[in-house]
C-alpha positions in Angstrom: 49.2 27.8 205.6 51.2 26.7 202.3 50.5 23.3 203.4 46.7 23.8 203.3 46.9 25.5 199.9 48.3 22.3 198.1 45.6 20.1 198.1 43.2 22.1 196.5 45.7 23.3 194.2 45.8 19.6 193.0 42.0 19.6 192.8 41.8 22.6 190.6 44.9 21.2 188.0 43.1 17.8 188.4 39.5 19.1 187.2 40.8 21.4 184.7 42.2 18.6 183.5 39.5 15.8 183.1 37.1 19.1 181.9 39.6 19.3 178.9 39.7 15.5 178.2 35.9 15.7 177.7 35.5 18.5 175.8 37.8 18.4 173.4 39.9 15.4 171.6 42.7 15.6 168.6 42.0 13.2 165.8 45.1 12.4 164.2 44.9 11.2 160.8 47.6 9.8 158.2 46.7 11.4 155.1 48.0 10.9 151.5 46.6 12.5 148.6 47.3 12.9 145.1 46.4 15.4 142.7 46.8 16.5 138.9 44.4 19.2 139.5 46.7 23.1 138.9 43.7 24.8 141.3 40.3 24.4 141.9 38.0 23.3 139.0 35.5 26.1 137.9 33.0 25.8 137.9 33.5 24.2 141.3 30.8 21.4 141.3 30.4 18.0 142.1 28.2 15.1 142.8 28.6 12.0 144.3 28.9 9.0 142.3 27.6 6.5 144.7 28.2 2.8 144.2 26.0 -0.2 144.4 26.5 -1.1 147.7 25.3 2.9 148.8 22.2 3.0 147.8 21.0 2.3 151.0 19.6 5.4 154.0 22.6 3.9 156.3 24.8 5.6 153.5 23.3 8.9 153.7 24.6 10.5 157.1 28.3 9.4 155.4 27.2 11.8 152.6 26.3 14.3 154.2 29.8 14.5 156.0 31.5 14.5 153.3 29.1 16.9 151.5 30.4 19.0 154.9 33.8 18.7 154.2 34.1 19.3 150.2 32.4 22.5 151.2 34.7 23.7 153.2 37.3 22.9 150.7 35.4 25.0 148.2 33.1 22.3 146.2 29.5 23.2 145.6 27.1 20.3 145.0 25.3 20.2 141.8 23.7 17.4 141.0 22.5 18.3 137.6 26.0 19.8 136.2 28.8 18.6 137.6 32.5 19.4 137.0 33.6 16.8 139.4 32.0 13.4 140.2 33.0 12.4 143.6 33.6 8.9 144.7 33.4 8.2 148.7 34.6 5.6 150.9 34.6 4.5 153.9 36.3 2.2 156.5 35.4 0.8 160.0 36.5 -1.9 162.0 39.4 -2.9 165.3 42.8 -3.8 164.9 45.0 -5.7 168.0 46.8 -3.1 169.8 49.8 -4.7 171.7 51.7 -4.2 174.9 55.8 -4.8 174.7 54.8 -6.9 178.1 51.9 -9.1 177.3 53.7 -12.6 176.6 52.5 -12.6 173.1 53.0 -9.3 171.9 55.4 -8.3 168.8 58.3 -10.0 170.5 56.1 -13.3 172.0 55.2 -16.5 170.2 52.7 -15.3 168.1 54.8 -12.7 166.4 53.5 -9.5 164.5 50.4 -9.6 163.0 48.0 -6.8 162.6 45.0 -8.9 162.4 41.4 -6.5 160.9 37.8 -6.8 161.2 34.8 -4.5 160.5 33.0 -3.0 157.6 33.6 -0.7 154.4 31.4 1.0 151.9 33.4 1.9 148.6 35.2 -1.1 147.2 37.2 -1.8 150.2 37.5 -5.1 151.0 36.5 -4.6 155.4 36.8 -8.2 156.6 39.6 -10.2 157.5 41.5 -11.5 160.5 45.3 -11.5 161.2 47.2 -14.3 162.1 46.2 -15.5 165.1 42.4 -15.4 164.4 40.3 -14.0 168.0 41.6 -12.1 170.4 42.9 -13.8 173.5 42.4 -13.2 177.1 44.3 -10.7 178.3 45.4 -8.5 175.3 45.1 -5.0 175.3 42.1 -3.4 174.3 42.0 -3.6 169.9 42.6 0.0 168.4 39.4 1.4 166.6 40.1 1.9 163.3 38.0 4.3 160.5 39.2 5.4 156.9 37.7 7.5 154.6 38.9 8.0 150.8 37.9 10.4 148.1 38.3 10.0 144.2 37.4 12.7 141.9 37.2 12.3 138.1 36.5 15.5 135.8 32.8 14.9 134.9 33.2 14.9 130.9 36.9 13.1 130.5 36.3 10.6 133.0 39.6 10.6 134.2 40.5 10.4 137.9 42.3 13.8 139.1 42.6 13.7 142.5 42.4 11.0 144.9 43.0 11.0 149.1 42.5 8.8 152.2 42.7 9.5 155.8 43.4 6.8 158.5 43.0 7.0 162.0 43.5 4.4 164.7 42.6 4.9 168.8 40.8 3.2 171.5 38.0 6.0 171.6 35.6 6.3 168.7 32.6 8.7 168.3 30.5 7.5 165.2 29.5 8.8 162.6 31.0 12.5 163.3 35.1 11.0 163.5 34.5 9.9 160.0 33.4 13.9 159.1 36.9 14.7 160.9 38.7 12.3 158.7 37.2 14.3 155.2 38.3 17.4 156.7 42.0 15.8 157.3 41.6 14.0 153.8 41.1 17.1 152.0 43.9 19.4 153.7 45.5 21.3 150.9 43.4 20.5 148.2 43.7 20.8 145.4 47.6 20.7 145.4 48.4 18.9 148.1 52.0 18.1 150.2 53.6 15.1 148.4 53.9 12.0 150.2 51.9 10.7 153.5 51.7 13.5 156.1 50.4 13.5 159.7 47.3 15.8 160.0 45.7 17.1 163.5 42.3 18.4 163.8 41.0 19.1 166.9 37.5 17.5 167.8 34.6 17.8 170.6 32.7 14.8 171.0 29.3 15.0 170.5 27.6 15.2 174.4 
């Protein structure tokens, strides 16, 4: 009778398991932020300074993720009188990911390199490739990698009083929403943040 039990007890842990795989991830984002700010402005308003190279519609759905996220942290948009103006960034593109036992890993002929390619809006430079140029045949599937960085600047002084960035590398990615995740993990503990980069973990559902 025990016997006849422990298959579909395996079953059961097996489905539970894949059920939570798909429901729900944990983004894991290195954070560092820095801050002159002793609490939250007041009034608490912002607007986004966009650059150049977003004004463009693809820039929009960025926006309004971070829009999401300064919320949250206790910002109110106000475009016509601003405390804070609000600088965004963002980051996407794959990096290598190696395996100790592919011939030319860390350790192999090659060497380390942690080659990039992708795209960026914000002033980040998003192209460029490692040493090593493509990738070969047979190397592990290339980590995804997204950024996101916030700069704020007091709207009459001009000068820059908090500033943060979120990284977050994996072989999954779930566009745009992981980038909405990464403003939440960027503005942890404003507006006095821990000193010094920091690890934060925010669980996520991917969209369906």
């Amino acid at each position: 009778m025990t016997r006849r039990w422990i298959p579909a007890l395996l079953l059961s842990a097996a489905a539970a398991t894949l059920a939570g795989c798909s429901t729900t991830r944990v983004v894991e984002g290195q954070v560092q932020s820095f801050s002159t700010l002793a609490a939250v402005p007041s009034p608490a308003t912002y607007r986004i300074d966009r650059l150049p190279s977003q004004q463009t519609p693809a820039f929009d759905a960025i926006a309004a993720l971070a829009e999401q996220s300064l919320a949250r942290a206790g910002l109110q948009r106000d475009d016509a009188a601003p405390k804070l103006l609000v600088q965004v960034g963002v980051q996407a593109g794959t990096v290598p990911r190696y395996d100790p036992y592919w011939p030319y890993g860390p350790h192999g002929f090659y060497g380390p390199y942690r080659g990039y390619y992708g795209w960026g809006y914000g002033g980040w430079h998003g192209r460029g490739w490692g040493v090593g140029g493509l990738w070969r045949m047979g190397e592990p599937t290339p980590l995804h990698r997204r950024a996101v960085s916030l700069v704020m600047r007091d709207a009459t002084t001009q000068a820059s009083v908090y500033e943060t960035s979120a990284v977050h590398e994996d072989v999954w990615v779930a566009d745009p929403a992981v980038f909405g995740i990464l403003f939440d993990a960027a503005l942890s503990g404003f507006p006095q943040p821990p000193a010094g980069p920091r690890q934060v973990r925010i669980p996520f559902a991917p969209p369906p």
